[in-house]
HTML snippet that shows the backbone in 3Dmol.js (N, CA, C, O; Angstrom):
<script src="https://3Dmol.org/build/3Dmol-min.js"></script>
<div id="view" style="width:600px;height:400px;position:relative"></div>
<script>
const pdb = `
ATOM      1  N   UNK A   1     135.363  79.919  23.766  1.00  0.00           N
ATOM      2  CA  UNK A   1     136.613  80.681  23.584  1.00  0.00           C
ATOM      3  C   UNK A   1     137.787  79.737  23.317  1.00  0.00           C
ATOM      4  O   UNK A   1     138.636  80.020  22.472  1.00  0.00           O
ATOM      5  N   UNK A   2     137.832  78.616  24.043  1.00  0.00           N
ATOM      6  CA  UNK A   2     138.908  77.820  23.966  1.00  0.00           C
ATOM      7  C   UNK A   2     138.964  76.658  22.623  1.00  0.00           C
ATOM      8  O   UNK A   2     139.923  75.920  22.398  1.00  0.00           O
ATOM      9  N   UNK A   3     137.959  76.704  21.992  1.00  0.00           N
ATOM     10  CA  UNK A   3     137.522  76.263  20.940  1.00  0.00           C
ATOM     11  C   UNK A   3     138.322  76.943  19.879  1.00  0.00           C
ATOM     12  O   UNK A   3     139.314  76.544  19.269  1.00  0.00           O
ATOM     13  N   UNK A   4     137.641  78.093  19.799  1.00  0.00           N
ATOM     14  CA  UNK A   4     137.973  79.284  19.238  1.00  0.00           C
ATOM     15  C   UNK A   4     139.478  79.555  18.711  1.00  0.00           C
ATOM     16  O   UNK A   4     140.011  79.650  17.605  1.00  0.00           O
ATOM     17  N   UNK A   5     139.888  79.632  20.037  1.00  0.00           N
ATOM     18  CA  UNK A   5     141.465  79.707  20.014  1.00  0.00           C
ATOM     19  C   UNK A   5     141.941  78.093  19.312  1.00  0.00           C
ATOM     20  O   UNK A   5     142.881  78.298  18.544  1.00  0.00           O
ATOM     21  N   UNK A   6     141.643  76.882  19.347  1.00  0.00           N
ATOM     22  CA  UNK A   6     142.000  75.932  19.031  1.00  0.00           C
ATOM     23  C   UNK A   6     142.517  76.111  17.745  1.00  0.00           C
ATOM     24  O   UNK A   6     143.611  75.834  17.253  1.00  0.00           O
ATOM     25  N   UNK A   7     141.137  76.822  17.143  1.00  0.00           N
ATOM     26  CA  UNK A   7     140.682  76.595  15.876  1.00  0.00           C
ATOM     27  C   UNK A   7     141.764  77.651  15.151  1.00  0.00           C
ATOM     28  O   UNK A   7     142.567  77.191  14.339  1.00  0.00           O
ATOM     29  N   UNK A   8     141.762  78.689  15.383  1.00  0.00           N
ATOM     30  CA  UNK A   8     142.815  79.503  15.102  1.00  0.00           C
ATOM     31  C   UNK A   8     144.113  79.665  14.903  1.00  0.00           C
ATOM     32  O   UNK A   8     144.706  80.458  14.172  1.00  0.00           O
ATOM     33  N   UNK A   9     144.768  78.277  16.110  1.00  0.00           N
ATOM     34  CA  UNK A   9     146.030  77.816  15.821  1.00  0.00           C
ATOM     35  C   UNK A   9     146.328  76.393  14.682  1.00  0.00           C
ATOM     36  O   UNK A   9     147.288  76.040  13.998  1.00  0.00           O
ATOM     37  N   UNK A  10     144.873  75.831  14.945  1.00  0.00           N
ATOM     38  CA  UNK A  10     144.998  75.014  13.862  1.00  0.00           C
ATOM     39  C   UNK A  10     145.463  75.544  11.904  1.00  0.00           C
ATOM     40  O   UNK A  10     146.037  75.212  10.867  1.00  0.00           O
ATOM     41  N   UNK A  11     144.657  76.558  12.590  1.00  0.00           N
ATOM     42  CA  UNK A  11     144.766  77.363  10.561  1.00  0.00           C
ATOM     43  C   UNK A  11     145.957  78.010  10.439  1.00  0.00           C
ATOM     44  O   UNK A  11     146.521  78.096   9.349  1.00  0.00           O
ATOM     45  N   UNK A  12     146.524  78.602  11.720  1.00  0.00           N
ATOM     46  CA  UNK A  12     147.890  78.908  11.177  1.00  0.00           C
ATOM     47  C   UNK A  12     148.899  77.655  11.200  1.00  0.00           C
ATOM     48  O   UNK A  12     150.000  77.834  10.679  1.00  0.00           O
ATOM     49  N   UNK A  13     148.576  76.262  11.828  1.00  0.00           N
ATOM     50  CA  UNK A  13     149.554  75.619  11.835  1.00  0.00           C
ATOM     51  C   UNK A  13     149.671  75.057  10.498  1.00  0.00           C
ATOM     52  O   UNK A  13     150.554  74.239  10.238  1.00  0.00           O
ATOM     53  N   UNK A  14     148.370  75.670   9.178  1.00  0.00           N
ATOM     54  CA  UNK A  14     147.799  74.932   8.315  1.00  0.00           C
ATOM     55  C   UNK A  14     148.830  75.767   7.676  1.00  0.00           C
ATOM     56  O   UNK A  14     149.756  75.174   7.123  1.00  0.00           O
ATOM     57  N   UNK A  15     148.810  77.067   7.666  1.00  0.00           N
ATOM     58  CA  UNK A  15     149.394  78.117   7.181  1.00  0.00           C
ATOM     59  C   UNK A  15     150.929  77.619   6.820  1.00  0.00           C
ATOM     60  O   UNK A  15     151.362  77.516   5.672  1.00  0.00           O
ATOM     61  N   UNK A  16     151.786  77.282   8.235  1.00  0.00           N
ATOM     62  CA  UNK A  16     152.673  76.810   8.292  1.00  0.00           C
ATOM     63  C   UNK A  16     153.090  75.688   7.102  1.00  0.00           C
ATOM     64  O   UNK A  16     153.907  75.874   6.200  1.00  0.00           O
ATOM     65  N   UNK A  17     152.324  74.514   7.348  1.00  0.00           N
ATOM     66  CA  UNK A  17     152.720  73.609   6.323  1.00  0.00           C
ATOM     67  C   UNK A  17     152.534  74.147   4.823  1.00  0.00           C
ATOM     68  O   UNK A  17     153.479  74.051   4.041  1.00  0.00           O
ATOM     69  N   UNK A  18     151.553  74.603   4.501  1.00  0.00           N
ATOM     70  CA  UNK A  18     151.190  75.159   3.128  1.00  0.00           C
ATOM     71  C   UNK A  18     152.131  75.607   2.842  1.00  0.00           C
ATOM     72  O   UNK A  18     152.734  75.006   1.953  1.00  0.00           O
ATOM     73  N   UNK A  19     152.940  77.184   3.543  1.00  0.00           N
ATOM     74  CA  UNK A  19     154.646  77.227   3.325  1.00  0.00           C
ATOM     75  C   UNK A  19     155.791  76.272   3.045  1.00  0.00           C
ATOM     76  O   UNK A  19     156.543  76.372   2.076  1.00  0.00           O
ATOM     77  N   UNK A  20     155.843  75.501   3.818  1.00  0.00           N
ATOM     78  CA  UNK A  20     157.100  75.038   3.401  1.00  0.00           C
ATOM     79  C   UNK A  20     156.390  73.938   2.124  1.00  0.00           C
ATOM     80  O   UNK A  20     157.145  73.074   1.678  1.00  0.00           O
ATOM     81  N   UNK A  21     155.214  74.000   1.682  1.00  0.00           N
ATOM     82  CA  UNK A  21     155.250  73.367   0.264  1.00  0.00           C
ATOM     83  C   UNK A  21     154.971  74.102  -0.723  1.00  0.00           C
ATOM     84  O   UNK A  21     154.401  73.804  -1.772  1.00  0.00           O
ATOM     85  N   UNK A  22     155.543  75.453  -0.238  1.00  0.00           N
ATOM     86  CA  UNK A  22     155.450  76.529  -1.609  1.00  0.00           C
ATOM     87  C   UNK A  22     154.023  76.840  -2.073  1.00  0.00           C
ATOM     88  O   UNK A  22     153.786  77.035  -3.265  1.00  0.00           O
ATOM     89  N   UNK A  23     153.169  76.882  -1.224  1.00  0.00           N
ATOM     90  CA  UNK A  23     151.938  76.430  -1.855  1.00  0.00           C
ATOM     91  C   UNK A  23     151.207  78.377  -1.736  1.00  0.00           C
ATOM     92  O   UNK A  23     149.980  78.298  -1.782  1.00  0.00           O
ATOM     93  N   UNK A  24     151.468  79.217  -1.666  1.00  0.00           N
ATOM     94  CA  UNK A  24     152.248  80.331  -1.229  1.00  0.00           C
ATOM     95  C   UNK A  24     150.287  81.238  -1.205  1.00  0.00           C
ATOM     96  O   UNK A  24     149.825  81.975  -0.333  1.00  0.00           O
ATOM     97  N   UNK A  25     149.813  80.893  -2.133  1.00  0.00           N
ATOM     98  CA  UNK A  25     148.650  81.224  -2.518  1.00  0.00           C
ATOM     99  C   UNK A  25     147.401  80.567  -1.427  1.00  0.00           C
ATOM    100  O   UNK A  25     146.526  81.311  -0.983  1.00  0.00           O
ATOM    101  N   UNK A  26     147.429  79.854  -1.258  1.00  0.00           N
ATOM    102  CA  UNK A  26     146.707  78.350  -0.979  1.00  0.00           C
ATOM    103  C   UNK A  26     147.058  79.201   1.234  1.00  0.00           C
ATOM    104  O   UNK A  26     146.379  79.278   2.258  1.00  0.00           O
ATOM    105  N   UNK A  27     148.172  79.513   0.895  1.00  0.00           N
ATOM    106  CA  UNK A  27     148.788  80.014   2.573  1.00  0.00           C
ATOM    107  C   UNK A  27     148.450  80.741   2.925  1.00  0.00           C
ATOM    108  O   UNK A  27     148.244  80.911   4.126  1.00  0.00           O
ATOM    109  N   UNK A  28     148.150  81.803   1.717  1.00  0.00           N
ATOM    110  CA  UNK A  28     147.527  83.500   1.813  1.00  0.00           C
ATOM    111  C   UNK A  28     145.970  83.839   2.040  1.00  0.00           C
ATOM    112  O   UNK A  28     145.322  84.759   2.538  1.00  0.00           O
ATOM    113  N   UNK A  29     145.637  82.226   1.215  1.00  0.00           N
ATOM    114  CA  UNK A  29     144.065  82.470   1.232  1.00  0.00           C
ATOM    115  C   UNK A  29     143.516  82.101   2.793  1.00  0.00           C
ATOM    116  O   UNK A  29     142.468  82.506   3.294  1.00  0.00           O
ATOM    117  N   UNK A  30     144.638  81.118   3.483  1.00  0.00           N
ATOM    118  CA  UNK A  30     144.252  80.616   4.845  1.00  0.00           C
ATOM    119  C   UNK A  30     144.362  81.439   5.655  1.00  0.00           C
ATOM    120  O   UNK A  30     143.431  81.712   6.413  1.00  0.00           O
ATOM    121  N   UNK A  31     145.856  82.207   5.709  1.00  0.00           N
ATOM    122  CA  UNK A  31     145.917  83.503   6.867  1.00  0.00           C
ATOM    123  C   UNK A  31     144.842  84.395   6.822  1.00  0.00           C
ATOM    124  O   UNK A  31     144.331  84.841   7.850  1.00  0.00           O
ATOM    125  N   UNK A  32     144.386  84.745   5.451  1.00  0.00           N
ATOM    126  CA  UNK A  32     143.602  85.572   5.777  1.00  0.00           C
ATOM    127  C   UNK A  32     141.740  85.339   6.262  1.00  0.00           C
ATOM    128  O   UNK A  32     140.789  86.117   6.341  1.00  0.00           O
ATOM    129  N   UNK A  33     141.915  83.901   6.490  1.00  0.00           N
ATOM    130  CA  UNK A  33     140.770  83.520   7.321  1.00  0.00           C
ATOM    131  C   UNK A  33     140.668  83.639   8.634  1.00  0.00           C
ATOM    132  O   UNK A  33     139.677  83.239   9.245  1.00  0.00           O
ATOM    133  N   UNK A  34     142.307  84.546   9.544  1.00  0.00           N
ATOM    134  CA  UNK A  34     142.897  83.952  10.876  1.00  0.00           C
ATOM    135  C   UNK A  34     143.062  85.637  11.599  1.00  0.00           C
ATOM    136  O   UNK A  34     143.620  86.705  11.351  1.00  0.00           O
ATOM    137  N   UNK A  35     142.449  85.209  12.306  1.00  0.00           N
ATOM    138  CA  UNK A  35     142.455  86.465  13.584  1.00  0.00           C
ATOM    139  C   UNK A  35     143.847  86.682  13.850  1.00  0.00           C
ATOM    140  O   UNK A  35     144.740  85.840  13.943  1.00  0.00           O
ATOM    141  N   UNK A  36     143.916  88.187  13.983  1.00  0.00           N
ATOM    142  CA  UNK A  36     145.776  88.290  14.706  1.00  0.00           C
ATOM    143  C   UNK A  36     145.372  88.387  15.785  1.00  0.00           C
ATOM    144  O   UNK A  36     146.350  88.461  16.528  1.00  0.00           O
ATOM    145  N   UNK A  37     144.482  88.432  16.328  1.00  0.00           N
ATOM    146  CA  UNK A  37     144.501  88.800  18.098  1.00  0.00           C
ATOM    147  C   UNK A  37     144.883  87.531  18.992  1.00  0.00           C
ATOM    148  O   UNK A  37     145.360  87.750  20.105  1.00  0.00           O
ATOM    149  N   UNK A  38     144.672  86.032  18.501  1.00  0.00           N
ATOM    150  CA  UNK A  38     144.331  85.236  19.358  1.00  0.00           C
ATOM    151  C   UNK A  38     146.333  85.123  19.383  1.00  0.00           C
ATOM    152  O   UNK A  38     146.765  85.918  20.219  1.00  0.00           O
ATOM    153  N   UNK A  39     147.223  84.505  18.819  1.00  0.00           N
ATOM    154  CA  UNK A  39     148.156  84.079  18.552  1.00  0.00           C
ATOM    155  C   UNK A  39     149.393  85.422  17.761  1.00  0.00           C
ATOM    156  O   UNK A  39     150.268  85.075  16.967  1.00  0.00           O
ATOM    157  N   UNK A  40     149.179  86.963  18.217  1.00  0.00           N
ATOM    158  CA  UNK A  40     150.133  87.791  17.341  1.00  0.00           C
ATOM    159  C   UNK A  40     151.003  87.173  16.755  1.00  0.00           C
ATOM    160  O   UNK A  40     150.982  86.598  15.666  1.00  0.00           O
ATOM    161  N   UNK A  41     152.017  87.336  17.722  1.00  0.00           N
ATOM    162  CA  UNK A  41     153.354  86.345  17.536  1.00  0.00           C
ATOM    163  C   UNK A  41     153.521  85.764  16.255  1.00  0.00           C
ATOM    164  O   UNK A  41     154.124  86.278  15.314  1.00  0.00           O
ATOM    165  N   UNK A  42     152.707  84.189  16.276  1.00  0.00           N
ATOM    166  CA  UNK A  42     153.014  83.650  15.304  1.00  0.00           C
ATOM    167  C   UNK A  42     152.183  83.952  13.878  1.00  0.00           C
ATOM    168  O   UNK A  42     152.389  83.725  12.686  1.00  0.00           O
ATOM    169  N   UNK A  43     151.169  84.566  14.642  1.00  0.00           N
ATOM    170  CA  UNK A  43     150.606  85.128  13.257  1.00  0.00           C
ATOM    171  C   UNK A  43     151.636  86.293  11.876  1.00  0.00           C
ATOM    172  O   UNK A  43     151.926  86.148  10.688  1.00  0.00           O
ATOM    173  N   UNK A  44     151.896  87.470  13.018  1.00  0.00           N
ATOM    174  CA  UNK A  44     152.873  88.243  12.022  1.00  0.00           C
ATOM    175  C   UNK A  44     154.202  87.290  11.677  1.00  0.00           C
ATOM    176  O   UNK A  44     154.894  87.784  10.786  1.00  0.00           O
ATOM    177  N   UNK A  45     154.689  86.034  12.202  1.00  0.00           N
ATOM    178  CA  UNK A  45     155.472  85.586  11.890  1.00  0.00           C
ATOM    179  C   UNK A  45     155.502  84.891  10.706  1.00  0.00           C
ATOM    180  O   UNK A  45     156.281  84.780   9.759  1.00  0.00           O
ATOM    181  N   UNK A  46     154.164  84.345  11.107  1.00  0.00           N
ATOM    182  CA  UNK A  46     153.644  83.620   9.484  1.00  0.00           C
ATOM    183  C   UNK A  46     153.672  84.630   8.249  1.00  0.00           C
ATOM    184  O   UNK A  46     154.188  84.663   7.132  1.00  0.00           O
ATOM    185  N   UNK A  47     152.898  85.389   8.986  1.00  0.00           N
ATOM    186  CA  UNK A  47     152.997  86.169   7.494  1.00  0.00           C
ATOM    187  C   UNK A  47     154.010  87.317   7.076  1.00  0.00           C
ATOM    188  O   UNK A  47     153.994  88.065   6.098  1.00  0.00           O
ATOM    189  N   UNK A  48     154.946  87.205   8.198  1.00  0.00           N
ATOM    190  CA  UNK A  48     156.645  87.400   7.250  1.00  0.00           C
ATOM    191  C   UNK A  48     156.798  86.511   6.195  1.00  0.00           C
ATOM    192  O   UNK A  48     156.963  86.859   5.026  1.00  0.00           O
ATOM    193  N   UNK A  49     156.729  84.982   6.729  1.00  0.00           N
ATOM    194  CA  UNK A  49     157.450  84.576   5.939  1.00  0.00           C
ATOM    195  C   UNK A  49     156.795  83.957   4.811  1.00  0.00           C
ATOM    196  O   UNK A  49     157.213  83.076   4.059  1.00  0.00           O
ATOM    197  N   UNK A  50     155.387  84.747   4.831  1.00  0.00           N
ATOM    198  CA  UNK A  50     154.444  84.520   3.404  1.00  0.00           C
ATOM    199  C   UNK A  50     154.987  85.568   2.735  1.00  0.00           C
ATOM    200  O   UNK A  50     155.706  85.309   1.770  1.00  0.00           O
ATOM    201  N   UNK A  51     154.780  86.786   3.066  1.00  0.00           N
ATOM    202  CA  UNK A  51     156.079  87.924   2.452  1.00  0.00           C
ATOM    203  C   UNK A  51     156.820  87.822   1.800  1.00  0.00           C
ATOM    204  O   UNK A  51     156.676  88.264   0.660  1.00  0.00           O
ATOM    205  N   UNK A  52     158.020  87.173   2.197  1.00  0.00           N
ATOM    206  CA  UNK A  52     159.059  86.425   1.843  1.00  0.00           C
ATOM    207  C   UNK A  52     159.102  85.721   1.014  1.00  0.00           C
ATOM    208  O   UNK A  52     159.969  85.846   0.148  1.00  0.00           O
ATOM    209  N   UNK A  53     158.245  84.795   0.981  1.00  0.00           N
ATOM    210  CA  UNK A  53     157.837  83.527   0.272  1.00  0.00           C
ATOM    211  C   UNK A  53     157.562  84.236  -0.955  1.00  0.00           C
ATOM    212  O   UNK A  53     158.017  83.729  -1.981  1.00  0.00           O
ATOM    213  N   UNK A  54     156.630  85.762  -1.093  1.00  0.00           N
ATOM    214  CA  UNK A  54     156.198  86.182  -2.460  1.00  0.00           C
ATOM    215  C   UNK A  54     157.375  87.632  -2.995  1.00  0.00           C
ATOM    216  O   UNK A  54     157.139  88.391  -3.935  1.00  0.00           O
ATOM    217  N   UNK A  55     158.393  87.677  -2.250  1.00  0.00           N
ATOM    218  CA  UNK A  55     159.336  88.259  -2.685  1.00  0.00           C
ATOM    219  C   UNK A  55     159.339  89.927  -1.965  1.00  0.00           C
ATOM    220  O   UNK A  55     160.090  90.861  -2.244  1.00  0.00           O
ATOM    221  N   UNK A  56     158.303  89.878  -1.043  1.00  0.00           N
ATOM    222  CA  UNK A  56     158.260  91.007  -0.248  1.00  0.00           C
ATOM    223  C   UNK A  56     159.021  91.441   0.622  1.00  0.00           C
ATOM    224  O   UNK A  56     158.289  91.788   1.550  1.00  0.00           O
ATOM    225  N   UNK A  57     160.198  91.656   0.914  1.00  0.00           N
ATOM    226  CA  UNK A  57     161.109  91.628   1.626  1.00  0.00           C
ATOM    227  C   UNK A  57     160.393  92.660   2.858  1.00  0.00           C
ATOM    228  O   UNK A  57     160.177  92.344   4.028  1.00  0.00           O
ATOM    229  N   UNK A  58     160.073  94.151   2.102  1.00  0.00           N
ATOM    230  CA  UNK A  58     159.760  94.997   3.363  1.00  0.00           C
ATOM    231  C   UNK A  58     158.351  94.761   4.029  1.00  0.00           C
ATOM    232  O   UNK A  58     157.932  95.256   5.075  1.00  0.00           O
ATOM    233  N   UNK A  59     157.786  93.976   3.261  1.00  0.00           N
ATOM    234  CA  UNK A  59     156.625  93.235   3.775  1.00  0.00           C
ATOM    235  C   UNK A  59     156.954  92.523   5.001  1.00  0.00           C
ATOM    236  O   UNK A  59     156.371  92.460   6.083  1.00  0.00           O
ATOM    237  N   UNK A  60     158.217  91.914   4.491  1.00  0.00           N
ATOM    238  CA  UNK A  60     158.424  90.478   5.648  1.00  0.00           C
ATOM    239  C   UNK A  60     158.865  91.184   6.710  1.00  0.00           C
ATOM    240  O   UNK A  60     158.418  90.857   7.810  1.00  0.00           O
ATOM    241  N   UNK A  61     159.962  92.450   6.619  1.00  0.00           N
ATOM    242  CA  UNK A  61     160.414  93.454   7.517  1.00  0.00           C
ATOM    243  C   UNK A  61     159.157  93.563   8.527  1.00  0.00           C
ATOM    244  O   UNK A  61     158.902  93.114   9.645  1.00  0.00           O
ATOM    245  N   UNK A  62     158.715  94.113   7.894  1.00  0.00           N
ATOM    246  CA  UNK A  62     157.299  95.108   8.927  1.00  0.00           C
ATOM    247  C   UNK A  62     156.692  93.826   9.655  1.00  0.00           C
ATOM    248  O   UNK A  62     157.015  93.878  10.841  1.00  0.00           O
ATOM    249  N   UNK A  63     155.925  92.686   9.371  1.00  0.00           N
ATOM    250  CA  UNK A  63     155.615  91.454  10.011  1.00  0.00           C
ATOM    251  C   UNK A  63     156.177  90.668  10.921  1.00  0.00           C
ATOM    252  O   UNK A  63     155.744  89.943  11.816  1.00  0.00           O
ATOM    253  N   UNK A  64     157.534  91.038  10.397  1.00  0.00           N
ATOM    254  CA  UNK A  64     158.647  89.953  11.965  1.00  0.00           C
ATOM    255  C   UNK A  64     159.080  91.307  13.042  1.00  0.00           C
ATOM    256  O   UNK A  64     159.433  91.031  14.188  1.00  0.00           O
ATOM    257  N   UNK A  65     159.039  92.412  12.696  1.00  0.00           N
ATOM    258  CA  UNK A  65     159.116  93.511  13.657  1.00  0.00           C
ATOM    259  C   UNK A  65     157.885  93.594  14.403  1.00  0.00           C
ATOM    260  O   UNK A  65     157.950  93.940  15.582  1.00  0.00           O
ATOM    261  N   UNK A  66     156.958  93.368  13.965  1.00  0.00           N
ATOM    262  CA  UNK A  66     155.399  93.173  14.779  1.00  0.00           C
ATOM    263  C   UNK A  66     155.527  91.742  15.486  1.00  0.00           C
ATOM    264  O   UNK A  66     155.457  91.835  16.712  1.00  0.00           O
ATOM    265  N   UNK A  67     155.653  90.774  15.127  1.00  0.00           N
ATOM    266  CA  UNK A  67     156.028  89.481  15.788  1.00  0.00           C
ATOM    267  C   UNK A  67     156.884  89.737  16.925  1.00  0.00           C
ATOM    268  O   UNK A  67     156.382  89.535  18.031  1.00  0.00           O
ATOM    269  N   UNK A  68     158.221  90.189  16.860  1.00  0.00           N
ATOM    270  CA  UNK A  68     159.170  90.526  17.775  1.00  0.00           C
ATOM    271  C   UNK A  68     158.612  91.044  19.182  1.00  0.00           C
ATOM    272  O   UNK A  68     158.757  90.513  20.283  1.00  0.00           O
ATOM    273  N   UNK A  69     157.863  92.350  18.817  1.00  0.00           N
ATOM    274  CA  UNK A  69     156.936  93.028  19.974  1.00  0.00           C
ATOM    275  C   UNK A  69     156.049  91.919  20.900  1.00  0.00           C
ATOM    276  O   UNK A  69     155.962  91.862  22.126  1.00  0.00           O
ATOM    277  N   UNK A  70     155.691  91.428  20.312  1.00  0.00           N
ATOM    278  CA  UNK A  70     154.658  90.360  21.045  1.00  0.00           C
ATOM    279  C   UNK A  70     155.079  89.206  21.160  1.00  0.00           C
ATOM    280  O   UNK A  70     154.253  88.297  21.234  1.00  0.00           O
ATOM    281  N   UNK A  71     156.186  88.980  21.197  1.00  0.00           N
ATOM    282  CA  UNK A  71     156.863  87.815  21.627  1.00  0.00           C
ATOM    283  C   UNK A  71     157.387  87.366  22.216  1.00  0.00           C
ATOM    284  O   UNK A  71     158.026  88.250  22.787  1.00  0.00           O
ATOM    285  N   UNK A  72     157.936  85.555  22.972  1.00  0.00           N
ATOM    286  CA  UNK A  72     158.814  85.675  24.336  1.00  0.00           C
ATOM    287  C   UNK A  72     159.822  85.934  24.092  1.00  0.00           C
ATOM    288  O   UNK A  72     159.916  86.209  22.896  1.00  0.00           O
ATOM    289  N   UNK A  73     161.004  86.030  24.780  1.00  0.00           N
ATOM    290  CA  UNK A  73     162.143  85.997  24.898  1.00  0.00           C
ATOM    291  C   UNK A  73     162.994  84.957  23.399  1.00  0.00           C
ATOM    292  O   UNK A  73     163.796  85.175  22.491  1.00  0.00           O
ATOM    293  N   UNK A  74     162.316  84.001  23.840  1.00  0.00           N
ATOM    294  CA  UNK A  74     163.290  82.337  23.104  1.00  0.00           C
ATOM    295  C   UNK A  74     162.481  83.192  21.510  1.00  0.00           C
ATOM    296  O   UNK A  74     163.061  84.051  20.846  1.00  0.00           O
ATOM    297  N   UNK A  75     161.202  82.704  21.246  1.00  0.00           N
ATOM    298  CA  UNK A  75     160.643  83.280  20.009  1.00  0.00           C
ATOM    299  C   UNK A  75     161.394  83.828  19.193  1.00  0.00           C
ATOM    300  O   UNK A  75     161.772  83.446  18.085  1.00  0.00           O
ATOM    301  N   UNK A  76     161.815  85.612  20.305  1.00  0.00           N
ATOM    302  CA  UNK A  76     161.936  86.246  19.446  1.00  0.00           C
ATOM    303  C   UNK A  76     163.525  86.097  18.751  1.00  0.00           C
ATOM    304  O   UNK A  76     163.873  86.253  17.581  1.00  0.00           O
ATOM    305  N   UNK A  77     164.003  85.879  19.477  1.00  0.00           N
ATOM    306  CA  UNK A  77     165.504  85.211  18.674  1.00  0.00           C
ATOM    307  C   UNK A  77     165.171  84.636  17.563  1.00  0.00           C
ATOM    308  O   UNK A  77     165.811  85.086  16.613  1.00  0.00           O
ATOM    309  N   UNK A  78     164.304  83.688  17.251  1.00  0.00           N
ATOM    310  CA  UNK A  78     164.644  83.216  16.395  1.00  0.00           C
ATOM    311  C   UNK A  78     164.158  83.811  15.257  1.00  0.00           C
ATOM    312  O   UNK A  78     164.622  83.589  14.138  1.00  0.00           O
ATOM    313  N   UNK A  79     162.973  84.778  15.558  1.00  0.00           N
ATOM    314  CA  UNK A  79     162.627  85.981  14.694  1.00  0.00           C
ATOM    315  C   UNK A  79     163.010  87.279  14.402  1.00  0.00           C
ATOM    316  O   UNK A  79     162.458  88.241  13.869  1.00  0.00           O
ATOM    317  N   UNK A  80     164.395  87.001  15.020  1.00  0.00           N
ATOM    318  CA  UNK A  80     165.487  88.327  14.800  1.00  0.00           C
ATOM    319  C   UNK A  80     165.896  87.375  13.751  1.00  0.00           C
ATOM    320  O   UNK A  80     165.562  87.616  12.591  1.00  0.00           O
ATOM    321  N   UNK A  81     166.688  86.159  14.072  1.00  0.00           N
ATOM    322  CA  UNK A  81     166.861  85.588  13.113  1.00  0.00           C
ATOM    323  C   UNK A  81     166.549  85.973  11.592  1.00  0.00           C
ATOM    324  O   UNK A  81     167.134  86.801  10.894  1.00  0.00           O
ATOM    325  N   UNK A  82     165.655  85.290  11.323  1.00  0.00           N
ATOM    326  CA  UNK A  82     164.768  85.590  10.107  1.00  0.00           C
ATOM    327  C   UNK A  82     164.902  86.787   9.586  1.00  0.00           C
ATOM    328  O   UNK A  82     165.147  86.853   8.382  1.00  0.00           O
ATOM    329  N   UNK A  83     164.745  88.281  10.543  1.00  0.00           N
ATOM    330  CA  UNK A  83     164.776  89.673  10.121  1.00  0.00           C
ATOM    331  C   UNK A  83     166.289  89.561   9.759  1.00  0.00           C
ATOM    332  O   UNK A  83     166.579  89.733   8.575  1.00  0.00           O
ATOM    333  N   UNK A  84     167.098  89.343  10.483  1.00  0.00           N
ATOM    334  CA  UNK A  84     168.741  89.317  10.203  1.00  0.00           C
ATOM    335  C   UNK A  84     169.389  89.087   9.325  1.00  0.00           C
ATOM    336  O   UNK A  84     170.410  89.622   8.893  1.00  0.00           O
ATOM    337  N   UNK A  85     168.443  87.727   8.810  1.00  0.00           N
ATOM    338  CA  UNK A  85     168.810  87.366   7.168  1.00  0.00           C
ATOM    339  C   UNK A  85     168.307  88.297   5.851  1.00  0.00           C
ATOM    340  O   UNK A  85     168.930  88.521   4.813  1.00  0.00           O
ATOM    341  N   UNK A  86     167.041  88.737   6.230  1.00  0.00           N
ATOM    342  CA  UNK A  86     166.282  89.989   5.758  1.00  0.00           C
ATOM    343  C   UNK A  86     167.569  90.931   4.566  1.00  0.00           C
ATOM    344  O   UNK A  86     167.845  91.314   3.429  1.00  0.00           O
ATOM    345  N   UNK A  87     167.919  90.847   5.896  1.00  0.00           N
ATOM    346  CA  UNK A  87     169.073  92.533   5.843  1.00  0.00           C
ATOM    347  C   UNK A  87     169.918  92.132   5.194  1.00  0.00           C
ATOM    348  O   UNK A  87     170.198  92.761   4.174  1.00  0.00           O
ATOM    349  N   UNK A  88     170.853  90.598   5.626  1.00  0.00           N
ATOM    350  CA  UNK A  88     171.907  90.300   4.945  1.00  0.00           C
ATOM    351  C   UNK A  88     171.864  89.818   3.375  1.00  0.00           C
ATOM    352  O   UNK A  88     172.832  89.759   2.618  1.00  0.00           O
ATOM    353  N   UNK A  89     170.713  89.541   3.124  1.00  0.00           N
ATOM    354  CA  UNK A  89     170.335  89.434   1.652  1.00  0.00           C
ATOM    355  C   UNK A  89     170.026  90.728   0.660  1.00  0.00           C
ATOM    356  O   UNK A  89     169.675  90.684  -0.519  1.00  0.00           O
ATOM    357  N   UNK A  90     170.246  91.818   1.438  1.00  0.00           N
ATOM    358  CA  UNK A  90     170.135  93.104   1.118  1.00  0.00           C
ATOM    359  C   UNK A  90     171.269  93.662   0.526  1.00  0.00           C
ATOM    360  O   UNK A  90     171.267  94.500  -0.376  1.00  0.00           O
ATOM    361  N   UNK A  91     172.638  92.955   1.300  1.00  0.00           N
ATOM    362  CA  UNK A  91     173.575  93.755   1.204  1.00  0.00           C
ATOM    363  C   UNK A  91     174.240  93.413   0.091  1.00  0.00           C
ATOM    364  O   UNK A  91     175.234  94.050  -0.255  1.00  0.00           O
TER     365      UNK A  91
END
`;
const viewer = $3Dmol.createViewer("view");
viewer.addModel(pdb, "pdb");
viewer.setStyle({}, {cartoon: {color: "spectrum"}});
viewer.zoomTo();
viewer.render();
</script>
């Protein structure tokens, strides 16, 4: 199990970097190798901001509102964040 879980945060941390090198495809093909159960949180977080990344705005909406739910306290700030900008790029 603890393996398991290792392994799981490893691919989203893979996820992570693949993002910030635009690599947007390459990110999509990894998340979707990745359990949401082990890590919610950062999972729907990730894939807000793969969303995002492909111009999905209400995509990214619905993903950081699922993140939010399952998240701590500190987290989720900073994933209001993210939704906050969401909106303000809306207006």
């Amino acid at each position: 199990k603890a393996r398991s879980s290792l392994k799981q945060l490893a691919s989203l941390r893979k996820v992570q970097i693949l993002l910030s090198q635009n690599k947007t495809d390459e990110a999509e093909k990894q998340l979707s190798g990745v359990s949401e159960a082990t890590y919610k949180s950062f999972y729907f977080e990730l894939k807000g901001d793969l969303s995002f990344a492909q111009g999905d705005k209400g995509a990214a909406r619905d993903a950081y509102s699922t993140a939010m739910e399952s998240s701590d306290p500190q987290t989720r700030s900073l994933i209001q964040m993210k939704f906050d900008d969401l909106a303000e790029g809306d207006a």
